[in-house]
ROSEVO-242719 format. One record per residue: x, y, z of N, C-alpha, C in turn; residue number from 0; residue in one letter. Coordinates in nm, 4 decimals, padded with zeros to 6 digits. Atoms other than C-alpha are relative to their C-alpha. Layout:
BEGIN
PT      n_c1      n_c2      n_c3     ca_c1     ca_c2     ca_c3      c_c1      c_c2      c_c3  kollo  guti
PT         X         Y         Z         X         Y         Z         X         Y         Z    NUM     a
...
end
This chain:
BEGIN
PT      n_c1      n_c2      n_c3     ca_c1     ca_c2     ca_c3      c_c1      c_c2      c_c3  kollo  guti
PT   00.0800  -00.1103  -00.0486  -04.9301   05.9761   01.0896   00.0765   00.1300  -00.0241      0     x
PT  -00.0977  -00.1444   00.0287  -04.8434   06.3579   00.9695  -00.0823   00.0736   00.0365      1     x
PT   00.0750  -00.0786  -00.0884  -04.9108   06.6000   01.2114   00.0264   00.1614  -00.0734      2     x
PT  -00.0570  -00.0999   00.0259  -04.9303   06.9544   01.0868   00.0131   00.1202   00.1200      3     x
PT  -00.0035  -00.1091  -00.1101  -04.7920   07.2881   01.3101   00.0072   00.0808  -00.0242      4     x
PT   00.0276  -00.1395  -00.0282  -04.8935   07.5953   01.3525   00.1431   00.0939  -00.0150      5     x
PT  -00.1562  -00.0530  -00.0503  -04.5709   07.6837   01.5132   00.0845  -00.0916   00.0533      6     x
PT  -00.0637   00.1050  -00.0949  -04.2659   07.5083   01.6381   00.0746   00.0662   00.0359      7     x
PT  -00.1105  -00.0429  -00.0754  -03.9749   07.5149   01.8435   00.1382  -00.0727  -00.0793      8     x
PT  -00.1195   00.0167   00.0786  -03.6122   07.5048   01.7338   00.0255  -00.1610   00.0693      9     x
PT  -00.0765   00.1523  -00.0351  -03.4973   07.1052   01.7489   00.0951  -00.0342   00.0847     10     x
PT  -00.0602  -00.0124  -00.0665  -03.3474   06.9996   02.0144   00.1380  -00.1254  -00.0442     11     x
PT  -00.0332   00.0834   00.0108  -03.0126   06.8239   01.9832   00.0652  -00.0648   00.0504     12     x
PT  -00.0215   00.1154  -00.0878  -02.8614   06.4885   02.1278   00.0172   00.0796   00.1459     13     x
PT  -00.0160  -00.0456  -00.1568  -02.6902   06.6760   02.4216  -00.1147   00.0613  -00.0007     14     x
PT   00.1231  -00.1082  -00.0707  -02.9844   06.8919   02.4732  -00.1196  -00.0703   00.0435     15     x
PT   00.1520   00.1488  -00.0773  -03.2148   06.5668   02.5293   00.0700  -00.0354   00.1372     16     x
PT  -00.0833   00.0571  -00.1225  -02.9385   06.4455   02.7573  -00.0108   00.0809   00.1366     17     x
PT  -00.0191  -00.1209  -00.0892  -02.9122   06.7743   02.9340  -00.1217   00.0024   00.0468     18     x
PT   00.1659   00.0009  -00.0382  -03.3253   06.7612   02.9556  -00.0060  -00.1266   00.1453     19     x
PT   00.0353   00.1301  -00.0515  -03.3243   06.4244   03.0796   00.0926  -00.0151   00.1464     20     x
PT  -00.0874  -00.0702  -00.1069  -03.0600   06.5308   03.3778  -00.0456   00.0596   00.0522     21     x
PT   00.0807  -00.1038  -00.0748  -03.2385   06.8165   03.4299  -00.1335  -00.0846   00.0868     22     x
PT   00.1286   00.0842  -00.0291  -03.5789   06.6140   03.4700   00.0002  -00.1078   00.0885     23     x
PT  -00.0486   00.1132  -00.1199  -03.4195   06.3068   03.6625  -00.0852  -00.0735  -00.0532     24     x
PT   00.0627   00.2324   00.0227  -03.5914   05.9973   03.4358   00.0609   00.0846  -00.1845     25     x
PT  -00.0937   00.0225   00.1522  -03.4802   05.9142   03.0448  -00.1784   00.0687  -00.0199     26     x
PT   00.1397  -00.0114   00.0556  -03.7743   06.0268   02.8173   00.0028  -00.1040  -00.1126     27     x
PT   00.0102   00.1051   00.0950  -03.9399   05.7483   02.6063   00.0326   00.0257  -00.1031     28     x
PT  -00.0212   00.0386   00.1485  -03.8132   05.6651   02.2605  -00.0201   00.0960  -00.0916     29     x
PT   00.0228  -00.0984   00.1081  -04.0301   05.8297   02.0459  -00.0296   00.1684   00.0677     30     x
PT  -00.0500  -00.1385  -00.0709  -04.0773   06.1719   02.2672   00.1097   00.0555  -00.0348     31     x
PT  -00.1215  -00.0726   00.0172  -03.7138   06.2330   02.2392   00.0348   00.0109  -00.1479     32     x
PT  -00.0061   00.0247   00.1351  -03.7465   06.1506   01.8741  -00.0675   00.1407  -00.0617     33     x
PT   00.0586  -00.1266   00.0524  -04.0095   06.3951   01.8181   00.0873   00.1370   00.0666     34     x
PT  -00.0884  -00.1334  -00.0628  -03.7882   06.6813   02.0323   00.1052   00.0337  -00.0637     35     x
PT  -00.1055   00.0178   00.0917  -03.5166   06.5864   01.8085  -00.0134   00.0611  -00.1620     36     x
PT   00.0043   00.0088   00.1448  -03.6743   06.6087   01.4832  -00.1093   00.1106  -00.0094     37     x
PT   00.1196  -00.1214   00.0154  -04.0126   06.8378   01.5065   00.0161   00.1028   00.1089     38     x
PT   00.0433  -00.1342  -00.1182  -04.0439   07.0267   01.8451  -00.0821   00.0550  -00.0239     39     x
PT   00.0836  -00.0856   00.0176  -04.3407   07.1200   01.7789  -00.0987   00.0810   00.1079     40     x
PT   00.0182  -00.0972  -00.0972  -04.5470   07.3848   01.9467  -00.1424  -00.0127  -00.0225     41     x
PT   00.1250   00.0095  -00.0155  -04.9098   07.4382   01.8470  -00.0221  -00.0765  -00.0935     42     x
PT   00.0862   00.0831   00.1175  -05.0716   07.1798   01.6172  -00.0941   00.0302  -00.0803     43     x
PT   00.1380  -00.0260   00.0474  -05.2875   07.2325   01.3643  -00.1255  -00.0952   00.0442     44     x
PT   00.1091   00.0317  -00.0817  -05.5174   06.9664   01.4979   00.0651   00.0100   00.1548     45     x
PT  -00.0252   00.0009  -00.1388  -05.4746   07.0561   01.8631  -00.0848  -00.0350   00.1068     46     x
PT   00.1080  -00.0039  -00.0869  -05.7824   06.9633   02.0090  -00.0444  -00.1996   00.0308     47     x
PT   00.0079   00.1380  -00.0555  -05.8803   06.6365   02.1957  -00.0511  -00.0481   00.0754     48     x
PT   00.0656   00.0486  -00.1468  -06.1128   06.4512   02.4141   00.0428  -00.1104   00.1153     49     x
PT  -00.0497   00.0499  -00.0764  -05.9894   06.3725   02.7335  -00.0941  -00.0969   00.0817     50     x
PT   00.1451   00.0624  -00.0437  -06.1972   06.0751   02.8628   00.0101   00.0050   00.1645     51     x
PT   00.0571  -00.0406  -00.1578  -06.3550   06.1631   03.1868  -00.1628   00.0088  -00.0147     52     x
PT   00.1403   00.0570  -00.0383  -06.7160   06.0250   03.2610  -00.0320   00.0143  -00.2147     53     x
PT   00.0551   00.0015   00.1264  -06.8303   06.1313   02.9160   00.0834   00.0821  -00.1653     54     x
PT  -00.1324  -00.0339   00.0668  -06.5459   06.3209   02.7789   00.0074   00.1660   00.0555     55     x
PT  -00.0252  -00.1512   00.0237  -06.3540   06.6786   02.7815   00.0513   00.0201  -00.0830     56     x
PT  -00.0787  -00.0258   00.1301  -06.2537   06.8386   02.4782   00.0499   00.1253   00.0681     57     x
PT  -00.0397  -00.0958  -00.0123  -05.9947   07.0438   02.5184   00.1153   00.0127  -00.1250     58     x
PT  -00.0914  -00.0188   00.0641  -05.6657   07.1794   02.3462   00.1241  -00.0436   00.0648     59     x
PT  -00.1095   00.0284  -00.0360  -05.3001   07.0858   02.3859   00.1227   00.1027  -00.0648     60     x
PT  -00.0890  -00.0802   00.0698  -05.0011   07.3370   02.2953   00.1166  -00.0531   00.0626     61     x
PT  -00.1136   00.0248  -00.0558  -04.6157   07.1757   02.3729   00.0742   00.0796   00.0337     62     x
PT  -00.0604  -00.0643  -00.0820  -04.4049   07.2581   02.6266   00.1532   00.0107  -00.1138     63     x
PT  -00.1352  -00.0467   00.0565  -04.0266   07.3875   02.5212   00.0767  -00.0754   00.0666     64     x
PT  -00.0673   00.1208  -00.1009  -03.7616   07.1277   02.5816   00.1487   00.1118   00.0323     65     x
PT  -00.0884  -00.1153  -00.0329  -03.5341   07.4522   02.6049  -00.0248   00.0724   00.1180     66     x
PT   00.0433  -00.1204  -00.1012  -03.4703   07.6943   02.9160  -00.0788  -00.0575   00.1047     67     x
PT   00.0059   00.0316  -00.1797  -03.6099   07.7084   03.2677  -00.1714   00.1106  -00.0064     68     x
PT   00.1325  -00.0569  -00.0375  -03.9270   07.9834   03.1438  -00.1418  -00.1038   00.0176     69     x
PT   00.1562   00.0499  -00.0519  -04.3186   07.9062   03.2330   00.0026  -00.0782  -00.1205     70     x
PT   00.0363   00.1050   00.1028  -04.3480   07.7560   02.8958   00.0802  -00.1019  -00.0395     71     x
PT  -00.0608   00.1130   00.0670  -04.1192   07.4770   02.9056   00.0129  -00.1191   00.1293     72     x
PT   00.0448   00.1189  -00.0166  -04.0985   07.1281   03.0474   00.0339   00.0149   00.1448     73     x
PT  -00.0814   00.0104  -00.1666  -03.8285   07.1960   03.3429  -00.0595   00.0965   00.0560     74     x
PT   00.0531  -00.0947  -00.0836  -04.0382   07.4859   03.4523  -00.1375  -00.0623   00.0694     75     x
PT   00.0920   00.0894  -00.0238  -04.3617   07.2727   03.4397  -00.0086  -00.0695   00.1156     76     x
PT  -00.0543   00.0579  -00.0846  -04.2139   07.0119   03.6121   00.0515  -00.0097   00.1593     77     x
PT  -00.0495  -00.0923  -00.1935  -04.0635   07.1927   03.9515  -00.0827   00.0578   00.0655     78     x
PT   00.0929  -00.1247  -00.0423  -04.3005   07.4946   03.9586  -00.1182  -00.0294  -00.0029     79     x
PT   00.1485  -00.0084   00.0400  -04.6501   07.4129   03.8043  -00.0952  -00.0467   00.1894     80     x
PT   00.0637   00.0411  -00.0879  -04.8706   07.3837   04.0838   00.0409  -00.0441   00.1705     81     x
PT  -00.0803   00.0035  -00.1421  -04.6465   07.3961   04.3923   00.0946  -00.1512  -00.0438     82     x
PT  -00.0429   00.1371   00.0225  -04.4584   07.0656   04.2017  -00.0475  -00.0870   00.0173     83     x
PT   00.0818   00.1117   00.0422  -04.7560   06.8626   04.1720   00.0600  -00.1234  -00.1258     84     x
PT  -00.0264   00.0775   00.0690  -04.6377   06.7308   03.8786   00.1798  -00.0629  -00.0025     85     x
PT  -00.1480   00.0777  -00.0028  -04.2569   06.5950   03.9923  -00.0589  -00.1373  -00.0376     86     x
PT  -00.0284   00.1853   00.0578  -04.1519   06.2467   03.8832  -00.0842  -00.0232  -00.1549     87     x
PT   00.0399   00.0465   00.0771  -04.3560   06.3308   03.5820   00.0670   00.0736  -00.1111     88     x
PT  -00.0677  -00.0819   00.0843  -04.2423   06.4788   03.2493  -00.1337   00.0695  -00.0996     89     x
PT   00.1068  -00.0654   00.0396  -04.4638   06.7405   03.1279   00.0189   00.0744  -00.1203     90     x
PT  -00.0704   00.0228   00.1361  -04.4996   06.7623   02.7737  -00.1361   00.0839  -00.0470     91     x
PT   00.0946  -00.0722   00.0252  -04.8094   06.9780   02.7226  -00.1016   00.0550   00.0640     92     x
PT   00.0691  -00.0920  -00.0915  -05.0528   07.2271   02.8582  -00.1379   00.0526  -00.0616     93     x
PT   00.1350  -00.1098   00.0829  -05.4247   07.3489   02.7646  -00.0082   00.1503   00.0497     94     x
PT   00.0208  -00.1732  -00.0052  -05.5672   07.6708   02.7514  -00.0296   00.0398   00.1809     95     x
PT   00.0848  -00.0057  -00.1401  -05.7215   07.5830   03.1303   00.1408  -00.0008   00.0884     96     x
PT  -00.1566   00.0172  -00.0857  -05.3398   07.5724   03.2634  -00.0362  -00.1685   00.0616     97     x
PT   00.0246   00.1123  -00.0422  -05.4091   07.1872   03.2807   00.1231  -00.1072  -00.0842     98     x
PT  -00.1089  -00.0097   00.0391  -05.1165   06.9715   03.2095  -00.0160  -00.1408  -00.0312     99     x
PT  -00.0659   00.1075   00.0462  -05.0356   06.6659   02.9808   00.1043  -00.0369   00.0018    100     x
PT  -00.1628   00.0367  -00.0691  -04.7691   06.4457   03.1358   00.0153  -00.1188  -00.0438    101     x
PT  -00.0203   00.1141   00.0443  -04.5925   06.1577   03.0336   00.0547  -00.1101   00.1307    102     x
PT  -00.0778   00.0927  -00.0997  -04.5109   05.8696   03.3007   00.0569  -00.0879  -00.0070    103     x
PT  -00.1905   00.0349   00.0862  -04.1685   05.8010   03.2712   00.0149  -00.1246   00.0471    104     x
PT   00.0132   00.1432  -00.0075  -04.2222   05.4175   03.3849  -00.0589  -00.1032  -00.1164    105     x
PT   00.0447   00.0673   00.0607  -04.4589   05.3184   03.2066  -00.0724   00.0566  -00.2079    106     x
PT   00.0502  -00.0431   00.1573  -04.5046   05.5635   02.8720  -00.1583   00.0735  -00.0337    107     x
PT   00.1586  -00.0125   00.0071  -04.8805   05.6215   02.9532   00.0250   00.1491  -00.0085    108     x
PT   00.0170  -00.1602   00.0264  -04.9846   06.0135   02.8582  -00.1365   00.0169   00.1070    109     x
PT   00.0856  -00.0217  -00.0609  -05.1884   06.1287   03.1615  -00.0421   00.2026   00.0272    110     x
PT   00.0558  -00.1232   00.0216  -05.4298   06.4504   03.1774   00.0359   00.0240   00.1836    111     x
PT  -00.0213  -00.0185  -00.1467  -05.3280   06.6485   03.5289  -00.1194   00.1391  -00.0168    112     x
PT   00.1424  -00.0476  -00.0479  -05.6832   06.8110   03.6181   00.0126   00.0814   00.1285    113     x
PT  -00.0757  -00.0907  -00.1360  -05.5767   07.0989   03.8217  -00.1364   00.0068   00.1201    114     x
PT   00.1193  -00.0112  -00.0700  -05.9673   07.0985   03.9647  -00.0405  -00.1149   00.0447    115     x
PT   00.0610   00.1296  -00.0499  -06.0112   06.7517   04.0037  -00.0113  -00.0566   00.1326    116     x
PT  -00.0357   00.0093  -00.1583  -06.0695   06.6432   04.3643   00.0374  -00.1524   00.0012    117     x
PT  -00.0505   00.1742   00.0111  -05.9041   06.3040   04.4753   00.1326   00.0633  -00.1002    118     x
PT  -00.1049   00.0141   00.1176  -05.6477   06.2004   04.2024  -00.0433   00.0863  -00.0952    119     x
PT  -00.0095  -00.1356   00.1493  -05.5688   06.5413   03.9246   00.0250  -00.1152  -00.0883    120     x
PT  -00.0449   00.0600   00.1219  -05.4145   06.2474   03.6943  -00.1371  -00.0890  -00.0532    121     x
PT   00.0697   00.0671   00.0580  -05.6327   06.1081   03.4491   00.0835  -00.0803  -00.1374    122     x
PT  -00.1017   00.0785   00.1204  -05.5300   05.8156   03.1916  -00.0584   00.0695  -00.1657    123     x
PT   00.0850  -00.0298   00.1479  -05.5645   05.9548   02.8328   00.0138  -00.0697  -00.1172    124     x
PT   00.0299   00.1463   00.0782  -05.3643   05.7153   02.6237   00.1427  -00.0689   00.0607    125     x
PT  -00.0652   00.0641   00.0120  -05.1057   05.4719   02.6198   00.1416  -00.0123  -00.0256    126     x
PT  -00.1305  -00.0342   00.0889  -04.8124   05.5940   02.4313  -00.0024   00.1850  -00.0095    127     x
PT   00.0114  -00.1645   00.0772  -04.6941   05.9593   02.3051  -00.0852   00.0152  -00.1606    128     x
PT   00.0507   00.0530   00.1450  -04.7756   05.8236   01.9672  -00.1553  -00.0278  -00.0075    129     x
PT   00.1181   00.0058  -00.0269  -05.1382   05.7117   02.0860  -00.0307   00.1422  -00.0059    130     x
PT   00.0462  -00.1970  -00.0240  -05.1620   06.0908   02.2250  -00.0216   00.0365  -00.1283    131     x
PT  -00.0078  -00.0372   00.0946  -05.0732   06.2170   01.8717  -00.1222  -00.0611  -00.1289    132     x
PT   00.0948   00.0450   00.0613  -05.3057   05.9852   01.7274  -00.1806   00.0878   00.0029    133     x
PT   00.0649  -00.0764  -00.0322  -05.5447   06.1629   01.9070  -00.0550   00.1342  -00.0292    134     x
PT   00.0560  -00.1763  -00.0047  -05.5368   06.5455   01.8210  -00.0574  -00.0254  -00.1494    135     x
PT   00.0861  -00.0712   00.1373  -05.8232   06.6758   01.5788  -00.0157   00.1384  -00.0355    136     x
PT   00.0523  -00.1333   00.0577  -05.9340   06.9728   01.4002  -00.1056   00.0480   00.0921    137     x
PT   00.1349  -00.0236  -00.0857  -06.1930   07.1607   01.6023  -00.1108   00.0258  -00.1139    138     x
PT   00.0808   00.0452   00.0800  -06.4796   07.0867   01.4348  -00.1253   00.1050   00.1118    139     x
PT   00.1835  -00.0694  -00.1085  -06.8138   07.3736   01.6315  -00.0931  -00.0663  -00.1015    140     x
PT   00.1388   00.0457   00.0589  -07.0361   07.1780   01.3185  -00.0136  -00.1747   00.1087    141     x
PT   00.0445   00.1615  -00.0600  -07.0172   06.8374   01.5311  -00.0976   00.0207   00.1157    142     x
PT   00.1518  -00.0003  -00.0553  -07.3734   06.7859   01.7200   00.1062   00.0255   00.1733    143     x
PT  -00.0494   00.0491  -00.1526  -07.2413   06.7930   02.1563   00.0050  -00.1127   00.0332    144     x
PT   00.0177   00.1396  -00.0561  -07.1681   06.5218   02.3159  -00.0911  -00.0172   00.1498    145     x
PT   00.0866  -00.0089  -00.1490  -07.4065   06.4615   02.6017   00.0659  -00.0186   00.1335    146     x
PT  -00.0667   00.0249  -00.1299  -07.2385   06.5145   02.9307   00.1706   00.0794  -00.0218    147     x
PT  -00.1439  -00.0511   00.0016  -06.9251   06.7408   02.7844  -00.0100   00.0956   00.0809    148     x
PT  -00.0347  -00.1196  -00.1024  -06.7517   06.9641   03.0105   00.0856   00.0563  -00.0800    149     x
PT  -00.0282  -00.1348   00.1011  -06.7026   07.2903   02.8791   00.1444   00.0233   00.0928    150     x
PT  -00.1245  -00.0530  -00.0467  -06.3176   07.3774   02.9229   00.0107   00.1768   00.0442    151     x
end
């Protein structure tokens, strides 16, 4: 799979995963630290993706910075976003809606955090980081609606 980017971020290296993963308090899976290592990437050219919820949401995804402590990066995410809603998770991307793709550092799964959602914000989206990635498309406005999408 070859993802193309928009923009990236400078590569992070070994110590600077280590130093992440310290900072963050869990290891990050395999290929995650692989991609932080080798791409860092930032906006995708396909960035867009339906998050399944009743019938789906399409939204966008732009990655967090595995650098620094500002709003746009993982350890800021992580502590701050949302009064630290998202602790124990590792937050690895963000849409345009300030809604946050997290990875759960047990089990690898990529879950959507639904800042509006009532009940449980986490939703399952896929399986892997690699699933995720499988995932992002081109935005396509010629594709017909899907019946029942929620407009981001």
């Amino acid at each position: 799979m070859t993802i193309e980017w928009e923009e990236t971020w400078e590569p992070l290296s070994p110590e600077e995963i280590r130093s992440l993963e310290q900072s963050l308090g869990v290891a990050l899976p395999d290929m995650y630290s692989e991609f932080l290592e080798t791409v860092h990437g930032y906006i995708p050219v396909q960035c867009c993706l339906t998050v399944p919820r009743g019938a789906g949401l399409e939204t966008t995804a732009e990655f967090l910075c595995g650098r620094g402590d500002g709003p746009d990066s993982i350890i800021w995410a992580q502590r701050r976003a949302y009064e630290g809603s998202l602790a124990g998770t590792i937050p690895m991307a963000v849409d345009a809606g300030g809604n946050y793709f997290v990875i759960e550092p047990k089990s690898g799964r990529i879950l959507f955090f639904f800042h509006d959602q009532v009940g449980s914000p986490f939703i399952p989206v896929a399986n892997s980081f690699h699933d995720f990635l499988s995932m992002l498309h081109e935005d396509d406005e010629d594709l017909p609606p899907v019946p029942g999408l929620l407009a981001t």
